[in-house]
C-alpha angles and dihedrals in degrees: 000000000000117000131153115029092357102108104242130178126237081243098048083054096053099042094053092047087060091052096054114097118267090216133035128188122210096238096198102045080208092070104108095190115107136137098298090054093048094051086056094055081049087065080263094271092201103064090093102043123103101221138206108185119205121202128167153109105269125356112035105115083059099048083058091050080051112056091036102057089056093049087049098051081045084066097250119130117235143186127212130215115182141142146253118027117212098213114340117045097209077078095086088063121071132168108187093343093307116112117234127276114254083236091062092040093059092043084059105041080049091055099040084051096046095058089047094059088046093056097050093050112114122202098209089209087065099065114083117224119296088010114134117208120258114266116274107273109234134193121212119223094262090050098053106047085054086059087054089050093050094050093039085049098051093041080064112041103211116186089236130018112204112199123189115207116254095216119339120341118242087063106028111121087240086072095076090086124091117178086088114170096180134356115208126198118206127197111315124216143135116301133131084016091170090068113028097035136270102272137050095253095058090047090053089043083062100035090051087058085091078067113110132174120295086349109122124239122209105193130165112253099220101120114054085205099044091047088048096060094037088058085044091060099030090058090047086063098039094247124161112242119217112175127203115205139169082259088075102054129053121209104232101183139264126294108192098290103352138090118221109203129167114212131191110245124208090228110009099048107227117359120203110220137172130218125204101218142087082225115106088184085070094063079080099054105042078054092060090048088051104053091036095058085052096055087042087070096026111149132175110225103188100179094051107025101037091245089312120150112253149175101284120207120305098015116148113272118233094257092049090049083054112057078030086071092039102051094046108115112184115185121232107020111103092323121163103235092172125013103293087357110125133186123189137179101217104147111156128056098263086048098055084047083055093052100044087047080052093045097046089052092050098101094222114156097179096077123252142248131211136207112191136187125167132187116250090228096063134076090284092164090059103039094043092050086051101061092043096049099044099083092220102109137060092193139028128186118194130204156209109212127206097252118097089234089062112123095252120238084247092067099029083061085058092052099044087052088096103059132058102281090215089081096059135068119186138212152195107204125029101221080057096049096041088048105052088040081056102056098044097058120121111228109268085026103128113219112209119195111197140140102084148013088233093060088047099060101037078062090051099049084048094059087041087062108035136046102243 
């Protein structure tokens, strides 16, 4: 592939990095080259930034919106790491809430791919007889698209770098990162259970991982044995633990298509805040952000406050948290993308807890439709009994997507045997299905889109093509 002076588009760029592999495995255990020791090669880019790091089940890209939107409305400049994108890739990279040009994102594939290069020559008269050169080092696609993000990020000094986990946490490729100001932990549940382990304590073991020495954690206490092992870790270290629970946020009620929520606040009592969203499970999430941002400027005034926590210098002031919250847009959960058209990115089995709880709250009267894909990877049987059982729904389409992990029509078929098959239309292709549900909704009807992120952006990129 062509980096450095060789002339490559935005799109030449993109189409090599999906083709890169989404896993690599070291082949010689001896070989001591991994990450760490690329990004020194890179200058280590990440020596200046002043990182969160977010890790978690579900949540946590909004967690990220979130916090730095407040940061931003507080006047601080941040930068945004987060996966995946639903349709532009560019997506994953944010400086204050603004994706990347096409022209940054190429200046730092070409560097990343320049050092690569670099890294792999081999000067034959270094090599001592009978010496074989060391195995090519190789980047998967996660890992170098983090390297991206780290050059891009240090290009642009922001006065806090907010990074979101890839998958897990100990062994994610963001990890590799030290200068860590504050972790957060988002809502843990079980998701990608073949490779972080079967129960929620497993799946925390691996999330605290982010955890390092003195550093403080803010996590969601949902799960009594999540939260166990993240308070285990986090007292090893040394940590301070601030927990964020339903017993600090009040549900207000729903204005049209907002949500009004009061939330206890470490320095400033209850705070009233407003959402604009029709999703109560982001009530949780705007509460992590919350607390994080105020950790984050946690100072001990011993003359004034008797030794009391309180709001240090240059913390967010109420007003700023809260336009902060309101004027959050996160793409992709429970947006409106046409008038009583929803997508949502609920993949895993709690999410989709979290959706339906959305969707019976709603206060439609028209009747609803749902489209529904699901990776084959994730707990199908479950999700899929969710969304059928729930009564909430007169007609429900399911389809294939375009990505190789969706559940295939085959299985699906096997899935669906147990129900009346009078409910359920399949099909092949997504735009298809979205267009003909769409077509055939009453007025007042409400269309939800959930299942799979996947699903979600290949019905973005349809509306951003076509007129609807």
């Amino acid at each position: 592939m062509r980096f450095g002076n060789d002339m490559i588009t935005f799109e030449e760029a993109v189409a090599y990095l999906k083709d890169m592999p989404r896993f690599t495995v070291k082949k010689n255990p001896a070989d001591s080259r991994d990450l760490k020791w690329f990004l020194k090669k890179l200058g280590n880019p990440e020596k200046d930034l002043r990182i969160i790091h977010v890790a978690g089940t579900n949540g946590k890209g909004s967690v990220c919106a979130y916090m730095s939107s407040i940061l931003q409305e507080a006047g601080y400049r941040t930068a945004v790491f987060t996966s995946p994108h639903l349709v532009d890739m560019r997506e994953r990279f944010a400086v204050n809430g603004k994706m990347i040009s096409e022209e940054a994102f190429l200046q730092v594939y070409c560097a990343v791919g320049d050092a690569l290069q670099e890294a792999n020559s081999v000067n034959p008269g270094v090599l001592l007889p009978g010496e074989e050169a060391a195995p090519e080092f190789v980047l998967n696609f996660y890992e170098y698209l983090f390297c991206m993000a780290l050059l891009c990020f240090a290009e642009e000094k922001p006065d806090y770098c907010i990074i979101e986990t890839g998958l897990g946490g100990r062994l994610d490729a963001t990890n590799y990162v030290d200068n860590k100001l504050l972790t957060v932990i988002t809502r843990i549940s079980l998701d990608h259970v073949q490779y972080l382990g079967d129960t929620t304590a497993k799946i925390a073991a691996e999330k605290a991982g982010i955890l390092r020495p003195g550093v403080p954690v803010v996590y969601l206490d949902g799960d009594a044995d999540a939260s166990a092992v993240i308070c285990r870790k986090a007292s090893e270290l040394g940590a301070p633990q601030i927990p964020v629970s339903k017993k600090d946020y009040t549900f207000l009620g729903f204005r049209k298509k907002y949500i009004d929520f009061s939330l206890r606040s470490e320095y400033y009592n209850y705070i009233s805040l407003t959402l604009h969203t029709i999703a109560r499970y982001q009530m949780e999430n705007a509460a992590l952000a919350v607390r994080a941002v105020e950790v984050l400027f946690r100072s001990t005034d011993t003359e004034e406050h008797g030794g009391r926590l309180c709001a240090g210098a240059g913390c967010p002031a109420v007003e700023e948290i809260r336009q902060g919250i309101l004027g959050c847009f996160w793409q992709g959960r429970m947006e409106e993308v046409l008038p009583e058209v929803y997508v949502d990115g609920a993949h895993n089995d709690d999410g989709i807890r979290a959706f339906l709880d959305t969707v019976e709250q709603d206060g439609c009267t028209e009747g609803r439709r749902l489209l529904f894909g699901v990776a084959a990877d994730k707990d199908c049987r479950h999700m899929i009994q969710r969304v059928i059982t729930s009564g909430l729904f007169e007609r429900i389409a399911f389809t294939h997507m375009r990505t190789a992990r969706s559940l295939s029509l085959e299985e699906l078929k096997g899935l669906l045997a147990a129900y009346p098959e009078d409910r359920f239309t399949m099909y092949t292709e997504a735009d298809a299905a979205f267009r003909e549900q769409l077509a055939g909704k009453a007025p007042g009807e409400r269309l939800y889109i959930a299942g799979s992120l996947y699903l979600v952006g290949e019905i973005k990129e349809s509306l951003d093509h076509d007129q609807f």
